[in-house]
C-alpha positions in Angstrom: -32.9 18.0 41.8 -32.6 16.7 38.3 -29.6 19.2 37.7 -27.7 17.3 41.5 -28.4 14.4 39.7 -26.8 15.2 36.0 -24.1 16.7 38.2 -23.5 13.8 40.1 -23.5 11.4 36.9 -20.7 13.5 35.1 -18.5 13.6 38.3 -19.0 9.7 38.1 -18.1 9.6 34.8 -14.9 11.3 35.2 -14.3 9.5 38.0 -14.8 6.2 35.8 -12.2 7.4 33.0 -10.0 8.7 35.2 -9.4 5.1 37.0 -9.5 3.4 33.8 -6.4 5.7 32.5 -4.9 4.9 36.2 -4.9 1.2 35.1 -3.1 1.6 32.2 0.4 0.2 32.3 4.0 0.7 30.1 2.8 -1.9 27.6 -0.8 -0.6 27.1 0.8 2.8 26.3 3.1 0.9 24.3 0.2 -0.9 22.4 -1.2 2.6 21.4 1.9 4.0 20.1 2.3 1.2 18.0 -0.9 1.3 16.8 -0.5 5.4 16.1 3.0 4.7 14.7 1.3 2.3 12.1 -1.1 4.9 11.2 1.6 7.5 11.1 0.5 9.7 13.9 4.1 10.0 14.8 3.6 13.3 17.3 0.8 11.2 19.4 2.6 8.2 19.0 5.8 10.0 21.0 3.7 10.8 24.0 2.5 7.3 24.4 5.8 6.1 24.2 7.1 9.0 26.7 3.8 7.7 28.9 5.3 4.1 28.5 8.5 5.3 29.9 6.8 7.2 32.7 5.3 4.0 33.5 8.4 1.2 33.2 11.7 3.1 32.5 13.1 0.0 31.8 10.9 -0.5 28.6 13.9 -0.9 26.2 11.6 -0.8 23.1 9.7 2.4 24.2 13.0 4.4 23.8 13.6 3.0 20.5 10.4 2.8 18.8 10.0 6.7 19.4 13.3 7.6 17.8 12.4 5.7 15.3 9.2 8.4 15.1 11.3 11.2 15.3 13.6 9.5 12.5 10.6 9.6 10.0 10.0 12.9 11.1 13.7 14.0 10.0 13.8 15.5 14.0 17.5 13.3 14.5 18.4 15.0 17.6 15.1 14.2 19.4 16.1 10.6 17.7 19.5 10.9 19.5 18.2 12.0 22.5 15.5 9.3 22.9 18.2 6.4 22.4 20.5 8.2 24.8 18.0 8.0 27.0 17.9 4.1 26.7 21.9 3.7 26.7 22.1 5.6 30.0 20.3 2.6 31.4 22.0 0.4 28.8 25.3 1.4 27.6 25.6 -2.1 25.9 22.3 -2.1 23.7 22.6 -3.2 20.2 19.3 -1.1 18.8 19.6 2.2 20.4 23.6 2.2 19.6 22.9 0.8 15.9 20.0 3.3 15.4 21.9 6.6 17.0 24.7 5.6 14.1 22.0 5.5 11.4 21.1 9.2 12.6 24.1 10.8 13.0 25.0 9.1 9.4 21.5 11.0 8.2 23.2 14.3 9.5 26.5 13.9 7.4 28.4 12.9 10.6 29.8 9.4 9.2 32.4 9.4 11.6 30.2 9.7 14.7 27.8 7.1 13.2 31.0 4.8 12.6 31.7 5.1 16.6 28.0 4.0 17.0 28.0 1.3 14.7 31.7 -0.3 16.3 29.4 -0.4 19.5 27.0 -2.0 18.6 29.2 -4.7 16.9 30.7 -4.8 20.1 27.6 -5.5 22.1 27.0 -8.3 20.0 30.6 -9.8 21.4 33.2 -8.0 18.8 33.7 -8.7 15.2 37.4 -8.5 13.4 36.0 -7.1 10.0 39.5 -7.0 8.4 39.4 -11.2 9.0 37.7 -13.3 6.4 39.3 -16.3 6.7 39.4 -17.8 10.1 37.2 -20.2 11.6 36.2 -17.5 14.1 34.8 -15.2 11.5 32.4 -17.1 10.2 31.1 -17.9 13.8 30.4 -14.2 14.3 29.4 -13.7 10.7 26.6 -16.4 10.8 25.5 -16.2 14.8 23.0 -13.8 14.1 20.9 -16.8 13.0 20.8 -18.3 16.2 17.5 -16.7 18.0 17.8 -14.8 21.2 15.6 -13.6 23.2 17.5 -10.4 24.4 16.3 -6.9 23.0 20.3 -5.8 22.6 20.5 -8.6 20.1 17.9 -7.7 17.7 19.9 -6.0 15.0 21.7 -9.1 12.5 25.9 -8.4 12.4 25.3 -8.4 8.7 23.1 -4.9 8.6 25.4 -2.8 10.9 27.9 -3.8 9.2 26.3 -2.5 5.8 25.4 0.1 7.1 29.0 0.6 8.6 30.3 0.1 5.4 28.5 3.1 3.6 29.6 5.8 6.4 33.4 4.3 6.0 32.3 5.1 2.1 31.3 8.9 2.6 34.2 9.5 5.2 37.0 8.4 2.7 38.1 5.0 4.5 37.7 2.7 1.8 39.8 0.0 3.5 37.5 -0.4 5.9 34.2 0.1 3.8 35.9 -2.6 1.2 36.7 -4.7 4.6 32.6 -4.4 5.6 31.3 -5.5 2.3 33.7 -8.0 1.9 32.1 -9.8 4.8 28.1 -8.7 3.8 29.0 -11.1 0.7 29.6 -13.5 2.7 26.7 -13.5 4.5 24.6 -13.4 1.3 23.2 -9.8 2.1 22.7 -7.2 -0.3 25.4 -9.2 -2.6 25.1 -7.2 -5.7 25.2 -3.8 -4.1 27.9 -5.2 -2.0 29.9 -6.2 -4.8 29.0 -2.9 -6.7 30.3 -0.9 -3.3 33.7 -2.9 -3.4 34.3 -1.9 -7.0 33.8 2.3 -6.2 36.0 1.6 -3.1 38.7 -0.2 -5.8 38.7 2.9 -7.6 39.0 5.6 -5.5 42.2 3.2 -4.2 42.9 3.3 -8.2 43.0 -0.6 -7.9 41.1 -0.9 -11.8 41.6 -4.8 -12.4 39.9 -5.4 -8.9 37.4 -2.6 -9.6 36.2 -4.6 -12.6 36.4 -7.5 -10.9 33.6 -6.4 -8.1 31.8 -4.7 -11.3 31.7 -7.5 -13.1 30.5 -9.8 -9.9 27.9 -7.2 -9.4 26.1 -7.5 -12.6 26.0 -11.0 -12.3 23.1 -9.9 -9.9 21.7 -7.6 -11.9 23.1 -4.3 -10.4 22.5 -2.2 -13.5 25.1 0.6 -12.1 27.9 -2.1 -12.2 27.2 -2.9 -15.7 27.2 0.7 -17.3 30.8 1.0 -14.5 31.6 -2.5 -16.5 31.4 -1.3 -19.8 33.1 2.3 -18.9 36.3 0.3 -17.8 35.8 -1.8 -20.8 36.5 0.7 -23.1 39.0 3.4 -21.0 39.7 5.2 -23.9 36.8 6.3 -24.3 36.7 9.6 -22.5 40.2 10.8 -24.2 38.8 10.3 -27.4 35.1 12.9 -26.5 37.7 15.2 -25.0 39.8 15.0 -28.2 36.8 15.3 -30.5 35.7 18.4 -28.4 39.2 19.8 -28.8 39.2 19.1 -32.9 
């Protein structure tokens, strides 16, 4: 009798935490993923996200916030995979085509992450980076700090296009990386880095006296690379006169 009853209480049990897990919806799985994302339990994280999903495919922040877990653990075609899975849905989305860019820039593919980054400028309405003069730049430029309360438009113009700039950098389009920059001073973001960024674009164009110029507007902020670039273009002679000492 007393081992019908025991029997009886762990079927109940089960029974219990098996309809509290049935209760569960997308943003309670969500909630834990979080919570193991913030603890680093990326791997446990993932399948709450993916039980999210199960729950509301439509869960734009599920899809991202677990390529965001793969990204941290260097796993960037799971990452790729996980926002294709939200642009499917949402071929328009800001985050998922901002963040595939920033993976397939991790894997040396710059010009793959450049086509991700133009779409994602282009969800955001279109941006003319090679402009930075006209009344309609500086809308685009500064309507990131108007609020909105769609997912697509979480990621500010001013950080894609930063981030654009670098893979224009490592792909040899300097034109275009100058072009990005250009408009990330404007905005006031990452200024000296910006500036510094310009000047190594101005010299691999061979453009010195605008090199120093960016150089020289860089260490105004303190970028210590643009000062020791500063003081090499200061002194240009410098390096013919080690190589002639080696020589002697």
């Amino acid at each position: 009798m007393l081992q019908f009853n025991m029997r009886n209480r762990i079927f109940a049990l089960l029974f219990a935490l098996g309809t509290l897990t049935g209760c569960k919806n997308a943003e309670d799985y969500f909630s834990e993923g979080q919570n193991l994302s913030l603890d680093g339990n990326y791997p446990r994280a993932i399948v709450k996200y993916k039980m999210a999903i199960q729950k509301n495919q439509y869960l734009k922040d599920s899809y991202i916030q677990m390529g965001i877990c793969y990204e941290y653990m260097n796993q960037y075609d799971s990452a790729l995979q996980a926002y294709d899975g939200l642009l499917k849905l949402y071929p328009d989305n800001t985050a998922a085509n901002y963040y595939s860019g920033i993976s397939k820039y991790r894997q040396q593919k710059y010009t793959e992450a450049i086509s991700y980054y133009d779409r994602a400028m282009e969800s955001k309405g279109g941006f003319h980076a090679s402009d930075t003069g006209s009344i309609q730049t500086l809308i685009d430029l500064f309507k990131d700090n108007f609020e909105s309360e769609n997912a697509e438009f979480d990621i500010p113009s001013r950080e894609i296009l930063f981030d654009r700039a670098m893979a224009h950098y490592k792909s040899g389009k300097f034109k275009n990386a100058c072009d990005d920059y250009s408009n990330c001073v404007l905005q006031n973001y990452n200024p000296g880095t910006s500036y510094y960024m310009i000047g190594l674009c101005r010299l691999a164009r061979k453009e010195i006296k605008y090199a120093r110029k960016a150089f020289f507007q860089a260490s105004n902020y303190g970028d210590s690379l643009a000062i020791k670039k500063l003081s090499f273009l200061e002194n240009p002679n410098t390096g013919s006169r080690n190589v002639a000492r080696k020589k002697a």
